[in-house]
C-alpha positions as CSV (number, residue, x, y, z in Angstrom):
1,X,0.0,0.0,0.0
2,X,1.1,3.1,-0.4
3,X,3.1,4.7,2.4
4,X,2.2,8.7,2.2
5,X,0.1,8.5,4.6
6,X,1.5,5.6,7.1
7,X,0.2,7.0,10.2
8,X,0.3,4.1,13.9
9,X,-1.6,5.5,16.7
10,X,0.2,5.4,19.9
11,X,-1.7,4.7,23.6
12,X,0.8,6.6,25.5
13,X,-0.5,5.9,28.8
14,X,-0.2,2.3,28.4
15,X,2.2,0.3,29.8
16,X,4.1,-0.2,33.4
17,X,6.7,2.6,32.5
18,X,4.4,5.2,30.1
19,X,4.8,7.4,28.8
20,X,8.5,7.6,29.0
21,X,9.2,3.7,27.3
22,X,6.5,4.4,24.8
23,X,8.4,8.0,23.6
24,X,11.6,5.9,23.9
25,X,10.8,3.3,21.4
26,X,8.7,5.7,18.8
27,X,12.2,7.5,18.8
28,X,13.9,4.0,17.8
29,X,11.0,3.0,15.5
30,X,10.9,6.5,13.6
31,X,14.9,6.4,13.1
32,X,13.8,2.8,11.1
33,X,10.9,3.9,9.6
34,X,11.4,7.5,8.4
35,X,8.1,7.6,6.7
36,X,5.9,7.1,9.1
37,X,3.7,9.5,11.2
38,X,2.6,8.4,14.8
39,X,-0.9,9.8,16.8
40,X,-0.4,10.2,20.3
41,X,-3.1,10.1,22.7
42,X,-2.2,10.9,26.8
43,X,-1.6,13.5,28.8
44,X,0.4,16.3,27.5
45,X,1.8,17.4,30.9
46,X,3.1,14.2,30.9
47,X,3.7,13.7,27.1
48,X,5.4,16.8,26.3
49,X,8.4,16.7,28.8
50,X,9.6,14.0,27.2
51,X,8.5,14.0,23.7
52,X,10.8,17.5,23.6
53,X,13.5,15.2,24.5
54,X,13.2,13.5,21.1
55,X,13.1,16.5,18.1
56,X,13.3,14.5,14.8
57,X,10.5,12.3,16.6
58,X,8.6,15.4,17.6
59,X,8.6,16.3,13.8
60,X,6.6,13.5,13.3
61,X,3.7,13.1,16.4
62,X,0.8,14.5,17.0
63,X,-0.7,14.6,20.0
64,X,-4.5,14.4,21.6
65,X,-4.7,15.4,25.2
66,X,-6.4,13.1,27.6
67,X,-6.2,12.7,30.9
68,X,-8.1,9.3,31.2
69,X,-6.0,6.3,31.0
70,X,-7.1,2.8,31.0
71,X,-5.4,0.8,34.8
72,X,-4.0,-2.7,35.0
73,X,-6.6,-3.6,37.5
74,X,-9.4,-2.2,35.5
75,X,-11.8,-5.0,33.9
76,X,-13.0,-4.9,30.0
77,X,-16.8,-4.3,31.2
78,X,-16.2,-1.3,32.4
79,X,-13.6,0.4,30.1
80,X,-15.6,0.2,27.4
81,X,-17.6,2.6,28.9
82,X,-15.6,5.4,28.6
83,X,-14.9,7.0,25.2
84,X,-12.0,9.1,26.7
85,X,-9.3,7.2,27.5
86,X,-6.2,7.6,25.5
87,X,-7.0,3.6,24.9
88,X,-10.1,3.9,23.1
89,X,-9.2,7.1,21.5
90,X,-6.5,5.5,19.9
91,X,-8.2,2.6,18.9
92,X,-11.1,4.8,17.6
93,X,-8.2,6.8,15.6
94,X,-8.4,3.9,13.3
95,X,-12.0,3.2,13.0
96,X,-12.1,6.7,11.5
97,X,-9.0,6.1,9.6
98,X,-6.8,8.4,10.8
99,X,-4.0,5.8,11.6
100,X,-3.8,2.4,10.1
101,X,-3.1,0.5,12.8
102,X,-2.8,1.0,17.2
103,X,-0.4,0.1,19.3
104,X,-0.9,-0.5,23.4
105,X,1.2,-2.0,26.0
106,X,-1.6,-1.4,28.4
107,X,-4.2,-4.0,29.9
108,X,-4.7,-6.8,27.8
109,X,-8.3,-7.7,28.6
110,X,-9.6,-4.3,27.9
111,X,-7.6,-3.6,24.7
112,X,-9.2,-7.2,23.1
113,X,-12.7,-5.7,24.2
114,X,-12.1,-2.2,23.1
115,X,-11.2,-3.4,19.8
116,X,-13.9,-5.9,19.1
117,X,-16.1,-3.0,20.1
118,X,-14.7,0.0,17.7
119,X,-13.1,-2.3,14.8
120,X,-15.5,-5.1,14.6
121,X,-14.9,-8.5,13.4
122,X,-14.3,-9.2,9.3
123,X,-17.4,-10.9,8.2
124,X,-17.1,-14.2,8.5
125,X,-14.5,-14.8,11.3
126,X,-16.4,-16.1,14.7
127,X,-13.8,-14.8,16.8
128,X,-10.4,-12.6,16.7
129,X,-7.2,-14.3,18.0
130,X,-4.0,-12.9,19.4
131,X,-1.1,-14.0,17.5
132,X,2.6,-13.5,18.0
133,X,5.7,-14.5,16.2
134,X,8.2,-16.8,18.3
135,X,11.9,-18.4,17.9
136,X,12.7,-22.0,16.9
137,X,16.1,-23.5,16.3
138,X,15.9,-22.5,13.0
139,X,14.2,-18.7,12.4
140,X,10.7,-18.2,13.4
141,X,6.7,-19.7,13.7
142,X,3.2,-17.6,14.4
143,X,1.4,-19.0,17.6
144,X,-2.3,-18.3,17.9
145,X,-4.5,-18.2,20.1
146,X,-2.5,-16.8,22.7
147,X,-5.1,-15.7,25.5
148,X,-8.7,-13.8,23.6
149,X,-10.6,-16.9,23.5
150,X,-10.0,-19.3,26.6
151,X,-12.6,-22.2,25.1
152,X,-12.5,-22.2,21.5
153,X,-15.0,-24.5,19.4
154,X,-13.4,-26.4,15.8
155,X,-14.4,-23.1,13.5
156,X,-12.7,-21.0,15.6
157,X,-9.8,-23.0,15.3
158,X,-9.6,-23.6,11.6
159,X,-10.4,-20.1,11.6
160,X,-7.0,-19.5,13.6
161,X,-4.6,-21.8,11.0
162,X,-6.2,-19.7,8.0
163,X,-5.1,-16.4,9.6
164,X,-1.8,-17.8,10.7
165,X,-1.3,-19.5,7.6
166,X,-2.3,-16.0,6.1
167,X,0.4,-14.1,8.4
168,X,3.4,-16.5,8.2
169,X,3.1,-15.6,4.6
170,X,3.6,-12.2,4.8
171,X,5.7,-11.7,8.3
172,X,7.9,-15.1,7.7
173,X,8.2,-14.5,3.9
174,X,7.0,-18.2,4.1
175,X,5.7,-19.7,0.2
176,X,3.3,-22.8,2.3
177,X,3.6,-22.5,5.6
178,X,3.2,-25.8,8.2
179,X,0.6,-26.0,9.8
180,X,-0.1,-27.8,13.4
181,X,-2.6,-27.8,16.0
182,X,-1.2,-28.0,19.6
183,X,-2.2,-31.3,21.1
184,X,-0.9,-33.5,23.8
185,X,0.1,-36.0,21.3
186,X,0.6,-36.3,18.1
187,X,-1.6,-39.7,17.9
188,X,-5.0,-38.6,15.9
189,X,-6.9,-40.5,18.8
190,X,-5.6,-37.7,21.5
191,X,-6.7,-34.6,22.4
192,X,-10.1,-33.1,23.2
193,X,-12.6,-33.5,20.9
194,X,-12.7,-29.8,19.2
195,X,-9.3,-30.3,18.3
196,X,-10.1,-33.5,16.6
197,X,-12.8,-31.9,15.0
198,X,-10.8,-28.9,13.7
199,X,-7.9,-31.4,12.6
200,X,-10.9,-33.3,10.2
201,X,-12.0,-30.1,9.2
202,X,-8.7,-28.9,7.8
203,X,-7.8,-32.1,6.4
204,X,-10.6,-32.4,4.2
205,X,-11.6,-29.1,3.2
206,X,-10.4,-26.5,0.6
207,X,-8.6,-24.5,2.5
208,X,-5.1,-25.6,0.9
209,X,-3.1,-25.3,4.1
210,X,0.0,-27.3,4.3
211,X,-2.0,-29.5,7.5
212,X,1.0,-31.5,9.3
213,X,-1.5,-33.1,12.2
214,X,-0.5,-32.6,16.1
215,X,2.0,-31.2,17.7
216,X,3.4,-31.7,21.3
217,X,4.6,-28.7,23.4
218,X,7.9,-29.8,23.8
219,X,8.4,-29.8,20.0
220,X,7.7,-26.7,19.4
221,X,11.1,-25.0,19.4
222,X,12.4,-27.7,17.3
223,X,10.9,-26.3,13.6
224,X,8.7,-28.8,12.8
225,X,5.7,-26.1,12.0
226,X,5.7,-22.3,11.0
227,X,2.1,-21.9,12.6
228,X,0.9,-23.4,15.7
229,X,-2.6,-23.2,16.6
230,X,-4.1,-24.0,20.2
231,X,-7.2,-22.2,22.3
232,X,-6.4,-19.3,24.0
233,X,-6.0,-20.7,27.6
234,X,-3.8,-23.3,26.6
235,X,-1.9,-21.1,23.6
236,X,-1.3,-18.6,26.9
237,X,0.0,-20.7,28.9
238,X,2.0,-22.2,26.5
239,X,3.9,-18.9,25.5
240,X,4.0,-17.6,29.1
241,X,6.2,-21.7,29.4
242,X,8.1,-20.7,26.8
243,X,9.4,-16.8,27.4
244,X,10.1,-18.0,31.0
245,X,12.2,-21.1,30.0
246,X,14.4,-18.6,28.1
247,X,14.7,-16.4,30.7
248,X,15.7,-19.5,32.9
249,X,18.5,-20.6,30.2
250,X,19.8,-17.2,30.6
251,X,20.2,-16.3,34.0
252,X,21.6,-20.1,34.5
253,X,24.7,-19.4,31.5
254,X,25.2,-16.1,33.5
255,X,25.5,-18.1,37.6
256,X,27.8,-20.8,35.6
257,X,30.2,-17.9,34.3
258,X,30.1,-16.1,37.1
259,X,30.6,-19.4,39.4
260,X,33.4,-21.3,37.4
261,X,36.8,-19.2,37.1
262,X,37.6,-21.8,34.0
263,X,34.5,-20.0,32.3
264,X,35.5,-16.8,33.0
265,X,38.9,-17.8,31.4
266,X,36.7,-19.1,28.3
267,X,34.1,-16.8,28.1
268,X,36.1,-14.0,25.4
269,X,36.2,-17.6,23.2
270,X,32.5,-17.8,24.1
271,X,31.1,-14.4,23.9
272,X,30.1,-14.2,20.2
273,X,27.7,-17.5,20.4
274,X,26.4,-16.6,23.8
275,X,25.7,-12.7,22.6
276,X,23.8,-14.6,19.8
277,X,21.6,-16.8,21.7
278,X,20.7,-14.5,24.3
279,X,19.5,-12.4,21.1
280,X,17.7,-15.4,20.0
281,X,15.8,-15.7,23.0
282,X,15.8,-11.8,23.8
283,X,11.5,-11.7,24.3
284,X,12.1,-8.1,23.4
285,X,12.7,-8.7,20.0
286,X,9.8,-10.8,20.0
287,X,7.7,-8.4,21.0
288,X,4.0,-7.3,19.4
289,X,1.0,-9.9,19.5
290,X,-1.4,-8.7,16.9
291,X,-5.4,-9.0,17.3
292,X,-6.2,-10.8,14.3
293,X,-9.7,-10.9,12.7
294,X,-10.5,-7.5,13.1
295,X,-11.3,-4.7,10.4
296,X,-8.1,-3.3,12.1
297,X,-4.8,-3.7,12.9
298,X,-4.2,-3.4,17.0
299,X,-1.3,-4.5,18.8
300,X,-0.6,-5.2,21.8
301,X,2.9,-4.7,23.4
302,X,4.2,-6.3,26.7
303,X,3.2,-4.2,29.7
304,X,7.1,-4.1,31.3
305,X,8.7,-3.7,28.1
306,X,11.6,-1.4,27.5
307,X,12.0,1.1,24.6
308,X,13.6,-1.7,22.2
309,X,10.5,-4.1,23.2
310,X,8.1,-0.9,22.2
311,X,10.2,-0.1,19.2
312,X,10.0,-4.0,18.2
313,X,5.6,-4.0,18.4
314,X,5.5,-0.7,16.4
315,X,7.6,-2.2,13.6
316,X,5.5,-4.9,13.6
317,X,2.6,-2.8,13.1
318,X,4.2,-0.6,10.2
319,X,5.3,-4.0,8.4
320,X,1.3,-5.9,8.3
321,X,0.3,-2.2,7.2
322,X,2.7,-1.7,4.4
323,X,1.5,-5.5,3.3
324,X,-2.2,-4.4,3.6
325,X,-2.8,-7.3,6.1
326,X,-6.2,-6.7,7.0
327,X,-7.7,-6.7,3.5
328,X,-5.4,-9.8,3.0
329,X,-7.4,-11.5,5.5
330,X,-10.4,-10.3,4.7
331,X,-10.0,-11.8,0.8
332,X,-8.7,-14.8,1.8
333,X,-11.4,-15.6,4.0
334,X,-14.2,-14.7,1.7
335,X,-12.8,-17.5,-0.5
336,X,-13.6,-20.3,2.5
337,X,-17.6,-21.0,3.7
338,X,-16.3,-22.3,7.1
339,X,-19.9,-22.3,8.0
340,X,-21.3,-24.8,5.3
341,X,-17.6,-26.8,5.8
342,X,-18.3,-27.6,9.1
343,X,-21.7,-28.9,8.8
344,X,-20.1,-31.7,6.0
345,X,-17.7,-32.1,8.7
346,X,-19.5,-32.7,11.5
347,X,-22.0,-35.0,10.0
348,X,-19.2,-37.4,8.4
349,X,-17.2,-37.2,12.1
350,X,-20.6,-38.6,13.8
C-alpha cells in the first residue's frame, strides 16, 4: 500500500513505565521507519516533557490530550464505557482512519474488548485471536490463540490456522507454511474432541493449508511447524512456558560464568555465540501480539517492556500495514464457507 500517509496511533499511557518507554521506542522506531507519522493520545503534561526530548521524533507526532488512562486492575466491562481514554481514542483513531493500525502495552483484557467493540470482526471470522511471532532453532513460527478466547469451538480453530497461515506468509516471507494444532500427542486419537474436529475439518476441506497433524509442546522449538494453533488458555499458557524457559537458560549461562573461574577464562572464546543466543531468545525482540480478525490492525505490546520491546511491536505494526494485512485476511477468507464446511464435517465425524 502506499506509504504517504502511514500514520500508527500510539496509547501513550499504556504500559508499566508510560509514557516515557513508549516516547523511547517511537524515537527508535521512527529512526527505522522514516516515513511514518505516529498519533499520540495521553496527557500532555506528561507527554510533552519528554516528547521534547526526542526533536526528529517530535517532527513526526501529533498529540491528543487526555487525561483518562485505561489501569492494569481495570476490567474490559467497564472500560468500554468510557470513550476518553487515550486507549479507546486511539483505537477509535483507526476506525475513522486516521491511523492504520494502534499500538498499546496497556491492559490486555480491555484492549481485546475495546477493539472488538470500535473495529468489529471481518465478516465471517467467529472470533479474533492474538497472535505472536516466536523463535525456533531455525528462524521463526506464528502461535495463535494466545489468551482472547479461553474455550474455542473447531471453526474457531480452523479459523485461527487460515489467519496464521495468512500471516506466516507475509511476516515469515514463508511460500506454504506448516501447519499444526497443539495437542498433547501427536496420535490422531488424542486430544479433546474440538481439536479432533478442527484437525478433520482442515484435512478435508479446501482451505489448501500445508495441514501437518498434532503437535506436542515440547516440540515446538524444534521447527517442525511455521504456525501453531491451540485455544487461547492453553496457547497462553504455553507462551508464558516458553518466554520464561528462556529467561531461565539465561540467567543459568550467567550463575555458571560467574561461578566457574575456568568459564570466565573461556568466556572471550564464548562471547560471540552466547551474545547470539541470548538475542535469540531476547523476548524483546519478540515483541508485538497482533489481534487478528479485526477490520483493524491493533497490537498489543508487553506491559514491562523497555523502549527496544516498544520499538520492536510498532515495527510490527508498520510492516502488516505496508503489506495491507487486514484486507489480505479479509479476501482470503471470503474464498472459504467455514460455515457450510463444518456442517459436512461434522456429519461425516458422527
Amino acid at each position: 500500500m502506499s506509504t504517504n500517509n502511514l500514520v500508527i496511533s500510539i496509547d501513550a499511557m499504556g504500559g508499566d513505565n508510560s509514557p516515557r518507554i513508549v516516547i523511547e521506542g517511537l524515537a527508535i522506531a521512527a529512526k527505522k521507519n522514516p516515513d511514518a507519522k505516529f498519533l499520540l493520545f495521553g496527557d500532555e503534561n506528561k507527554v510533552m516533557p519528554i516528547l521534547n526530548q526526542y526533536p526528529a521524533l517530535l517532527k513526526v507526532c501529533e498529540l491528543r490530550h487526555t487525561t483518562e488512562m485505561v489501569h492494569n486492575e481495570d476490567k474490559p466491562s467497564s472500560v468500554i464505557r468510557n470513550r476518553n481514554t487515550s486507549m479507546y481514542m486511539a483505537i477509535d483513531a483507526v476506525r475513522k482512519g486516521e491511523a492504520q493500525a494502534i499500538v498499546s502495552a496497556g491492559n490486555t483484557g480491555a484492549l481485546m474488548a475495546i477493539s472488538k467493540l470500535v473495529l468489529k470482526t471481518i465478516q465471517k471470522i467467529h472470533r479474533p485471536a492474538i497472535v505472536s511471532i516466536m523463535p525456533h532453532q531455525n528462524g521463526k513460527y506464528v502461535m495463535l490463540d494466545l489468551g482472547a478466547n479461553t474455550e474455542c469451538n473447531a471453526i474457531n480453530l480452523a479459523e485461527f490456522a487460515l489467519m496464521g497461515d495468512i500471516l506466516a506468509r507475509h511476516a515469515l516471507g514463508l511460500k506454504k507454511p506448516r501447519v499444526a494444532l497443539l495437542n498433547i500427542g501427536a496420535e490422531e486419537m488424542k486430544g479433546k474432541e474440538e481439536i479432533k474436529q478442527a484437525a478433520h475439518m482442515i484435512k478435508n476441506s479446501h482451505m489448501n493449508l500445508d495441514f501437518r497433524g498434532y503437535v506436542e509442546p515440547h516440540e515446538i522449538p524444534n521447527n517442525v511447524a511455521d504456525v501453531i494453533v491451540a485455544d487461547g488458555f492453553t496457547g497462553n499458557i504455553a507462551l508464558k512456558s516458553i518466554e520464561g524457559t528462556a529467561r531461565l537458560v539465561i540467567r543459568l549461562l550467567k550463575n555458571a560464568v560467574k561461578k566457574s573461574f575456568m568459564a570466565k577464562l573461556g568466556l572471550p572464546f564464548m562471547l560471540g555465540v552466547m551474545l547470539r543466543v541470548k538475542k535469540t531468545m531476547d523476548p524483546r525482540l519478540y515483541n508485538g501480539a497482533m489481534f487478528v480478525g479485526l477490520n483493524g490492525l491493533s497490537v498489543k505490546s508487553h506491559g514491562g517492556t523497555d523502549a527496544l520491546g516498544f520499538s520492536v511491536a510498532v515495527n510490527n505494526a508498520l510492516m502488516l500495514v505496508r503489506q495491507n494485512f487486514v484486507a489480505t485476511i479479509r479476501e482470503e477468507i471470503e474464498k472459504v464457507d467455514l460455515d457450510e464446511l463444518s456442517q459436512e464435517v461434522f456429519y461425516d465425524v458422527y
